[in-house]
C-alpha positions as CSV (number, residue, x, y, z in Angstrom):
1,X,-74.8,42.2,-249.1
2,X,-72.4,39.6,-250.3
3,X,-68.8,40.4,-251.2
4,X,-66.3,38.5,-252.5
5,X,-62.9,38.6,-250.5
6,X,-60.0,39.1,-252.6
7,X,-56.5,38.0,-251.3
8,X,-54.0,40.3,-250.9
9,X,-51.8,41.5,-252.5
10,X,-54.7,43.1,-255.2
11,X,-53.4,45.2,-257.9
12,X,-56.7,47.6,-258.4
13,X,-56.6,49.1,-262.0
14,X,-60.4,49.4,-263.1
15,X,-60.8,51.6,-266.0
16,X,-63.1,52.2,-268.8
17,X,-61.6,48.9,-270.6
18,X,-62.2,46.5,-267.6
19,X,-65.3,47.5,-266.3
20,X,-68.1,46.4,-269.1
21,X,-69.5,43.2,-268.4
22,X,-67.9,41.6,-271.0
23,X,-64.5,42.7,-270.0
24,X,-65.0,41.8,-266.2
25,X,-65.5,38.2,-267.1
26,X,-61.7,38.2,-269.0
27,X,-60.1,40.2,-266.0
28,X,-58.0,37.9,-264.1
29,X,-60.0,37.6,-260.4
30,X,-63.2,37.9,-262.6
31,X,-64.8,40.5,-260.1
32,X,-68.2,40.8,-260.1
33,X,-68.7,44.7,-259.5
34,X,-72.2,44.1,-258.1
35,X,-74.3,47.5,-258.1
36,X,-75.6,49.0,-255.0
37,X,-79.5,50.3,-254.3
38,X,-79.8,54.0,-253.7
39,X,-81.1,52.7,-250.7
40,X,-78.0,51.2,-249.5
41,X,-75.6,53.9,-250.9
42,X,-77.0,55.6,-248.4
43,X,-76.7,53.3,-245.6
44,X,-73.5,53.3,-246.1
45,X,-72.9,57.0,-246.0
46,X,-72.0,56.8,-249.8
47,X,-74.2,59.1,-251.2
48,X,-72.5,61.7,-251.8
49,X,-70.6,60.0,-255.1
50,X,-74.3,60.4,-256.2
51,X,-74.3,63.8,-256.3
52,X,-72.6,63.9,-259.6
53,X,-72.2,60.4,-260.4
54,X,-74.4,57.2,-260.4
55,X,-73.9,53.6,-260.6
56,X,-72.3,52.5,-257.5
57,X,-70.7,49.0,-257.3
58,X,-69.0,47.1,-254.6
59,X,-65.8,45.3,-256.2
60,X,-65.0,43.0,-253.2
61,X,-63.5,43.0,-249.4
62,X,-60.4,43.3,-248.0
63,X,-58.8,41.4,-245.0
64,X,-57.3,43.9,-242.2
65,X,-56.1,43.7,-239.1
66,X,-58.4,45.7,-236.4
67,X,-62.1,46.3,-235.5
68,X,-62.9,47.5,-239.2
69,X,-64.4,45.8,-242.5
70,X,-62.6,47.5,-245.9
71,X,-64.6,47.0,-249.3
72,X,-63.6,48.7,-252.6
73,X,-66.5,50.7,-254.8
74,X,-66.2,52.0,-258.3
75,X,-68.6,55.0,-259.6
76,X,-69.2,56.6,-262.7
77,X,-68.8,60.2,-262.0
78,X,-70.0,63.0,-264.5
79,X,-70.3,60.2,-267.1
80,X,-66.7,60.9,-268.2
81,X,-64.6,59.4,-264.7
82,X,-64.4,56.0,-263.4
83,X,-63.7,56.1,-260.0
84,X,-62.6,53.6,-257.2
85,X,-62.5,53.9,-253.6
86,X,-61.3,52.1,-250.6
87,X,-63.6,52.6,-248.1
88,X,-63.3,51.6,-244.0
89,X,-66.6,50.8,-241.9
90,X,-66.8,50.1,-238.1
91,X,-68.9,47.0,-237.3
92,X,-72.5,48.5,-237.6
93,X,-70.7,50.0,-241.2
94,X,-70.2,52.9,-240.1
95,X,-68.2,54.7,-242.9
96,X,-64.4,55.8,-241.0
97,X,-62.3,56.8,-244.0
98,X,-62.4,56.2,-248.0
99,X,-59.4,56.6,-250.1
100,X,-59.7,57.4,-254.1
101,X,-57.2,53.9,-255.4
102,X,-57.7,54.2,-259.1
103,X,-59.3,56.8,-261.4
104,X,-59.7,56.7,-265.2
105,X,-61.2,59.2,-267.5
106,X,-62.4,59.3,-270.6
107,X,-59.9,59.3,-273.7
108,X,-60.1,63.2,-273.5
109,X,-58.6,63.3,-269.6
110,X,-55.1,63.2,-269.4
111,X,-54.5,61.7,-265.7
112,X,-55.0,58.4,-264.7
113,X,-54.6,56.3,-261.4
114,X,-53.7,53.1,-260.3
115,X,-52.7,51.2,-257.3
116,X,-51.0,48.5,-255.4
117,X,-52.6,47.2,-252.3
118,X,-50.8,44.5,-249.8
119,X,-51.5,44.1,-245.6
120,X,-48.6,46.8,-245.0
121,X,-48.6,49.6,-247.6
122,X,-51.4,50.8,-250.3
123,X,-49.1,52.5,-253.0
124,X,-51.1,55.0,-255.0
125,X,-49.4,55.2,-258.2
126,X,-50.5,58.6,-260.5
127,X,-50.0,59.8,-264.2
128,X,-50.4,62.5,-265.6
129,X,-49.9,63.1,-269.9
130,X,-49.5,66.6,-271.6
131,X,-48.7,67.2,-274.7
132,X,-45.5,67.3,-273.7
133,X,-44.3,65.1,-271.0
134,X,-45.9,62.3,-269.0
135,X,-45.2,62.9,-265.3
136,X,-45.7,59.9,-262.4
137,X,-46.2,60.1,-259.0
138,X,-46.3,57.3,-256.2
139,X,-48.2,57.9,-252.9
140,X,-47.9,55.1,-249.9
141,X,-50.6,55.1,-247.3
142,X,-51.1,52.3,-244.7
143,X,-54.3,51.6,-242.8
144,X,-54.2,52.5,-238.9
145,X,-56.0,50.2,-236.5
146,X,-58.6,52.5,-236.1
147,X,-59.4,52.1,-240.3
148,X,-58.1,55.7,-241.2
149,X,-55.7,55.8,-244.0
150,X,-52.5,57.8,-243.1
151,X,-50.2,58.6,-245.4
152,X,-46.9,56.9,-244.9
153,X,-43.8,59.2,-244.3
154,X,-40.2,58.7,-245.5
């Protein structure tokens, strides 16, 4: 499987909007978002996102420090929710941790999720619309050297 590397810092925002083909050759790293078999969702120990959603793609790879390889995945899920993960493998990819970095749902969901990513923090950044009010929430995790995501205290 060939992934493209990505520098960091990566601001991951995929949504409905970015995702078609002809928007992903516009978006400004022009990632490829090459879809996975069945066969190797399940090598990975990603199957599970096929439950209830299909399409699995792998976005690109991320540089870490440690004995782990970090790739991010988007999935259609339920046909309405766009979802992207930051997964962790060991060396024989070995799935150690995953960790949901942006979400988007259909223009009938209200919540929405986006993140920043950089070697030393992975801000998680949340909203949330009502009728209402529009409520955000920020989230910082960092990645231990063992690949498990640990949210960072204040």
């Amino acid at each position: 499987m060939k992934v493209p590397m990505e520098e960091l810092p990566v601001n991951e925002d995929t949504s409905f909007e970015n995702f078609g083909e002809t928007s992903r050759k516009k978006h400004h790293s022009a990632r490829v978002y090459t879809k996975l078999s069945d066969e190797q969702v399940e090598k990975l120990g990603l199957q599970k996102w096929l439950e209830s959603g299909k399409n699995v793609t792998v976005n690109y790879q991320l540089t870490y420090p440690g004995n782990f390889k970090t790739f991010v995945f988007t999935y259609l899920d339920r046909e309405h929710e766009l979802k992207t993960m930051m997964v962790t493998f060991d060396k024989h990819y070995k799935k150690i941790d995953e960790l949901l970095v942006a979400y988007d749902g259909s223009p009938g969901y209200t919540t929405s999720t986006t993140s920043s990513i950089s070697s030393n923090n992975i801000l998680i950044k949340n909203f949330y619309r009502s009728s209402r009010q529009s409520e955000f929430t920020n989230i910082s995790y960092l990645i231990r050297e063992t690949g498990k995501f640990e949210v960072r205290k204040n």
